[in-house]
N, C-alpha and C positions, 0 to 999 in steps of 0.2 A: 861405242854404242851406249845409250842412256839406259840408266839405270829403269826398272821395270816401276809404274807406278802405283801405288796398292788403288786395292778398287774401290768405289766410292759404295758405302753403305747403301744398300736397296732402303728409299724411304716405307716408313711402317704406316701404314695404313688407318686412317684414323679407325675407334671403333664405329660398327653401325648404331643405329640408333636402337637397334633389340638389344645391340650390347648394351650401349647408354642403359635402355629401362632395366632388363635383369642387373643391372650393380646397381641401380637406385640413381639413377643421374636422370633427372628431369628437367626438359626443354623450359624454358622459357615461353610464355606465352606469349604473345604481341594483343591479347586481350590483358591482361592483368597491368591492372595500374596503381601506383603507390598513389592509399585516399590522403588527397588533399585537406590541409587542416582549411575550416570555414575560416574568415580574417574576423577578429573581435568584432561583435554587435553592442558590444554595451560600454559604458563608460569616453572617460577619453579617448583611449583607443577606437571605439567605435565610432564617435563623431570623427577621428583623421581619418575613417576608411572611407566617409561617407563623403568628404569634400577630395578623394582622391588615392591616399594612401592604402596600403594593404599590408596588415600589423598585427599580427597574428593575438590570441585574446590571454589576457593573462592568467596564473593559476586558479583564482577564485569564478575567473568563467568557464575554463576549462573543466573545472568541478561540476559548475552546476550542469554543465553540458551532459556529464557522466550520470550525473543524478535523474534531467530527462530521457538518457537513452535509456537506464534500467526501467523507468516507471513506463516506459513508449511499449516496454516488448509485451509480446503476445504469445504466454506461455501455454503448454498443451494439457487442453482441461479446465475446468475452472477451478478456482480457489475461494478460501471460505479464511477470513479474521476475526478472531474474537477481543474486541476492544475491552478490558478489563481491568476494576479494582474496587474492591470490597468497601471502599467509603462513597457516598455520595458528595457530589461537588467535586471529584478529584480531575475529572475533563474527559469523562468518556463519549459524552454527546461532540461537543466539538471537535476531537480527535475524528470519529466517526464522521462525521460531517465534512472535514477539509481535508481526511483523506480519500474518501469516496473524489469530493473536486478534484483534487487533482490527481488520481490515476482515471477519470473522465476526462479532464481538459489534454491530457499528454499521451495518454492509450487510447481515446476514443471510446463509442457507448458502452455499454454491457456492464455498470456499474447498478449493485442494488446498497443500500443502507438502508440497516434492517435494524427494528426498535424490538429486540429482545428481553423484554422488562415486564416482568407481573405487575409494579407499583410505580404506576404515573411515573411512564419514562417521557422525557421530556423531547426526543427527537422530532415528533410532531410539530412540537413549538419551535422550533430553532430553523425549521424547511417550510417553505411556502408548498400550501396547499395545490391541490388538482384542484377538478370542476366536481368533486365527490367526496364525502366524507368517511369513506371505507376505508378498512383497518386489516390486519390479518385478519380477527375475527369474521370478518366478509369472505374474505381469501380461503380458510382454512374448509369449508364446506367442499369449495369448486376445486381443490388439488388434485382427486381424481380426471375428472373430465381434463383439465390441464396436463396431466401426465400421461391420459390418451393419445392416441393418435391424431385426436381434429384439434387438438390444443396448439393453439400461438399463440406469440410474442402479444402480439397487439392485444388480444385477452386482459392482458395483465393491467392497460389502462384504467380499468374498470379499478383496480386494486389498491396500485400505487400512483404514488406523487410526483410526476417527474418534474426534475428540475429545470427551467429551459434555460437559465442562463451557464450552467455549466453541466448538464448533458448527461446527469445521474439520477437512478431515482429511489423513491424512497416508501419504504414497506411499515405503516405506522401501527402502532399499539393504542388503545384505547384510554387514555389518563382518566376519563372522567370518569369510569366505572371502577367500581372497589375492585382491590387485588383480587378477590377469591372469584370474580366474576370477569377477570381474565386470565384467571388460570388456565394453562396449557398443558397438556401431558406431556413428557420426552418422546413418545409418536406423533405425537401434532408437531416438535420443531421437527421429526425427521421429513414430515409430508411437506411441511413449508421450505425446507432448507431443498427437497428434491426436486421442486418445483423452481425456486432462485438457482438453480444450480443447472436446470433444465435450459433455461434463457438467459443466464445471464452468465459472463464470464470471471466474475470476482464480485465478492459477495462482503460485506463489511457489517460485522454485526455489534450494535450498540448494546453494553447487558444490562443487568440489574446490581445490584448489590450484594443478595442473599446466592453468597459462595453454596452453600448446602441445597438449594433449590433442585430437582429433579431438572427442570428446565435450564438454566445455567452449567449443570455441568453434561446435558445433551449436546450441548453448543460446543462445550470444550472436545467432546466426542468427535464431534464435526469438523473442528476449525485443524485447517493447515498450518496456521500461525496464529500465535498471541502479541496482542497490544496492550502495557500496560499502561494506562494513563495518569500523571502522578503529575500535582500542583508542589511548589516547596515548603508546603504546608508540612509538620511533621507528621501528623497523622496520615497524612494523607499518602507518604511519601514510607510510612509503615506499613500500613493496609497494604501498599502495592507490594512491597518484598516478601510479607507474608503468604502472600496469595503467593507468590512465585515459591517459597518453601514448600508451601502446602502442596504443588504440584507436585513438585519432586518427590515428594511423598505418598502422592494418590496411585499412581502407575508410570512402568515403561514408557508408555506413548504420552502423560501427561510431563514426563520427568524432560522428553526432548524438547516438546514446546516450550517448557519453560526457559531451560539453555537456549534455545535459538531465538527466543523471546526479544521484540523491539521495547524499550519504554522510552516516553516521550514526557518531557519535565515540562511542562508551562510556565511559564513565569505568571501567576496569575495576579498575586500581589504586584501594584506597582513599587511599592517601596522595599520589595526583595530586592537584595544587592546581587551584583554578577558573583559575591563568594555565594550564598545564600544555594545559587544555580548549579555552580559548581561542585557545594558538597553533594551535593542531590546526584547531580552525575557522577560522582563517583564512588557515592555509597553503590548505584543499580551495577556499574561495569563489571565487577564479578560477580554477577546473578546470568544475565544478559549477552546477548550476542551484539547487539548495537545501544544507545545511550543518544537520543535527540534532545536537545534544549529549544523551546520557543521562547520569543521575547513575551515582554509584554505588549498586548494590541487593544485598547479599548472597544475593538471592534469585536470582540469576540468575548465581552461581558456581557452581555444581554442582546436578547432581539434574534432577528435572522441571520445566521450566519454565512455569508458570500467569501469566496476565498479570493474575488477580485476587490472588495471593500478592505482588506486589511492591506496595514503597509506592507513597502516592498521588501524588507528584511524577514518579516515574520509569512512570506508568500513562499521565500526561500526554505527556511526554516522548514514548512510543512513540504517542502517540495524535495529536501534533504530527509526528512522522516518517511516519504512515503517510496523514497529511493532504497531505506533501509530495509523498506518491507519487501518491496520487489526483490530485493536479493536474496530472499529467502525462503524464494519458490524455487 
């Protein structure tokens, strides 16, 4: 008689799927799909995709790609920048200007560039006009009724400048009348700034000079981030870290803007050297949360400033700077 033969283990049961979820085991979806990288659009690479091949883009595209998807998003709330530095001539007008361009051309409308200057600011000159020659001072009357209930968007025509070729618009200061005769109160920028902040969804403010202004540091009140704008000029490139000391020294809420503070170096001289740029950047990196260089672009020496008229390096350049800023919303 054969030996007895042991019994074959009862199979165990998988567990159910309540089991699955109470230990943390999650199904798989047949929705979820690993995103496909796009194949490079630019360069070499991007002409073999175009006659056939599919070549995925290299690191300097994959960058800039990173840079349009921060300045694309659409944070909750609007935001308010204060482009700053205590010298004239250091680049706060076109800082202002081709950043407005481009978080308009990559996020879409809702961009204002606002000319915050008691003393002939210049932002009016560097943007092509509306069909009207009106200023805040026009604007500053009608804030009420705008911050009523029958106030819209479209109202604001009346006010500001918009730009049609890259889709931002622009809130101008009166240069031709003496300072004392546009003077503003720190209530007048809070009524203007409620009103830019009512319609619009980021707000970019061009300032003036005088750090000690009542108005200049209503702005700083205001602003969710600082831009400081600095040429490699030395002075120019002192003004800006002072200002950035000086915050740190005015208050708490002044001391964090400043830490998370962008500055943006221009190369404004053509015959600064790349060391020239470089020290410049790296005197701001311990003041600073980011540190942008632009080349030099003669397009952005005089006249109207277009962010589609400058080369393609220095398009990058403001499109890396204003990638910096959106990360710090």
């Amino acid at each position: 008689m054969s030996p007895a033969q042991p019994l074959a283990p009862s199979p165990v049961a998988p567990p159910s799927r309540r089991e699955q979820r109470e230990q943390g085991i999650e199904r798989r979806s047949f929705l979820q799909e690993e995103r496909r990288e796009e194949p490079a659009r630019r360069g070499g690479r991007g002409f073999l995709n175009k006659v056939g091949f599919s070549i995925g883009p290299n690191a300097r595209e994959r960058a800039m790609r990173d840079d349009e998807h921060e300045v694309s998003r659409h944070w909750p709330g609007p935001r308010t920048v204060a482009v700053v530095n205590g010298k004239g001539g250091a680049g706060k007008t076109p800082a202002t200007v081709l950043l407005s361009a481009v978080f308009a051309q990559y996020g879409g409308a809702g961009v204002l560039a606002w000319d915050n200057n008691q003393t002939r600011g210049t932002l009016g000159w560097r943007t092509e006009a509306g069909a009207h020659d009106r200023t805040l001072l026009e604007l500053l009357p009608q804030t009420q009724r705008l911050l009523g209930a029958q106030g819209q968007s479209a109202d604001l025509a009346h006010f500001v400048h918009h730009q049609p070729q890259e889709k931002y618009d622009v809130l101008r200061s009166k240069p031709i009348r003496l300072a004392h005769e546009n003077r503003l109160s720190p209530s007048d920028v809070d009524s203007i700034h409620a009103v830019a902040a009512k319609f619009y969804r980021l707000i970019i403010i061009d300032s003036g000079n005088d750090e000690s202004d009542p108005m200049w540091l209503r702005m700083i009140d205001l602003a969710d981030q600082i831009v400081v704008a600095t040429t490699t000029r030395d002075d120019h490139a002192e003004a800006g870290a002072l200002l950035l000391e000086a915050l740190e020294d005015r208050d708490e809420r002044s001391a964090r803007l400043a830490r998370d503070s962008v500055v943006v170096v221009s190369q404004a001289d053509p015959k600064a050297s790349s060391a020239d740029v470089a020290e410049v950047v790296a005197g701001y990196q311990p003041l600073a949360r980011e540190v942008v260089s632009i080349p030099f672009d003669r397009e952005m020496v005089d006249g109207h400033l277009r962010l589609r008229g400058l080369a393609a390096p220095t398009q990058q350049a403001w499109l890396s700077a204003a990638a910096a800023v959106a990360r710090g919303f």
